[in-house]
N, C-alpha and C positions, 0 to 999 in steps of 0.2 A: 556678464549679465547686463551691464549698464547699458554694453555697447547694443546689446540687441535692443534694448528697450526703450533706447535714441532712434533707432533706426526701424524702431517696428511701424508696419504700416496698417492696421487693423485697429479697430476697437473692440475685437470680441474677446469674449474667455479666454484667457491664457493658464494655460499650467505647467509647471516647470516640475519635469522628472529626475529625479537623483537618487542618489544611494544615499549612507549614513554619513558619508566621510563631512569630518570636522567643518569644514568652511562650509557645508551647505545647511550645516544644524546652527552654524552661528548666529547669534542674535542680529550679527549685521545684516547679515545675508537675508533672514528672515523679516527683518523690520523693510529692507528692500522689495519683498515679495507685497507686504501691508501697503506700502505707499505706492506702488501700482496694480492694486488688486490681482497680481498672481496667489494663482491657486499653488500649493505647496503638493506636489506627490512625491513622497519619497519612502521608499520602502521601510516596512518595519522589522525593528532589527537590520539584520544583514543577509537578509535573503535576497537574490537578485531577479527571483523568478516568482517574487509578487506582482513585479510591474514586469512581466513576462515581456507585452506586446514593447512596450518602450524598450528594452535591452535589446530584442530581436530586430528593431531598426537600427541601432544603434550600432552592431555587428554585421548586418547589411552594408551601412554603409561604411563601416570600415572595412571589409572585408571584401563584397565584391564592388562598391561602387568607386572609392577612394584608394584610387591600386597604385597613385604615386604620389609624392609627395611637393607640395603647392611651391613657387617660387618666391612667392608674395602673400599677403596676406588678400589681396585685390582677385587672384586667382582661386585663394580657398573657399574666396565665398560663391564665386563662381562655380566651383566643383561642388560644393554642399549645394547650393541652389540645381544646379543639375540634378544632382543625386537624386534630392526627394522629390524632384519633377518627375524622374525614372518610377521611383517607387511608388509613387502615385498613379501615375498614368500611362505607362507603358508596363509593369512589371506585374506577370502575373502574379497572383497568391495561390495556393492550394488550399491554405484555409479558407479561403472566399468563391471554392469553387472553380477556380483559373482565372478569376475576374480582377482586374486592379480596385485597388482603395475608391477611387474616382466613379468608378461603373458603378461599385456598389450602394455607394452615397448619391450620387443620383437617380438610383433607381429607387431608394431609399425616400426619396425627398418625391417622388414623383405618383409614389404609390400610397 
């Protein structure tokens, strides 16, 4: 989390999705989220199909976009920055009508 948020390039809304597990309910972790205005989403209790859309990327991208394993750390971020480039703008959705994340959000913004 540090490491992203050294390296993040934006000043908008951030929210960070998780489950319940211990290190992200910690006070550390949470006092981290206050001192850069992340927003906290993490499911309640231990349902994982509260934050439905967040897990359904999340299994994307392990699943068909991360189909081998990085040599470096220099290349993982490479392959996650692909990834959600895929999923974003080339990959259709069915819940969106066949239309990518991107199409719809600007159509979104346009209308």
């Amino acid at each position: 989390m540090k490491m992203a948020l050294r390296t993040r390039q934006t000043h908008q809304r951030l929210i960070h999705h998780s489950d319940r597990g211990i290190q992200y309910c910690s006070t550390y972790y949470q006092a981290l989220h206050q001192r850069h205005g992340v927003t906290c989403s993490m499911t309640d209790g231990y349902d994982c199909y509260q934050n439905a859309l967040a897990e359904r990327v999340n299994g994307i991208l392990k699943t068909e976009l991360l189909l081998h394993r990085p040599a470096d750390l220099s290349q993982a971020r490479r392959m996650v920055e692909q990834s959600v480039h895929i999923y974003n703008h080339e990959r259709l959705h069915s819940s969106l009508k066949m239309q990518t994340p991107d199409a719809v959000h600007r159509a979104s913004l346009a209308g």
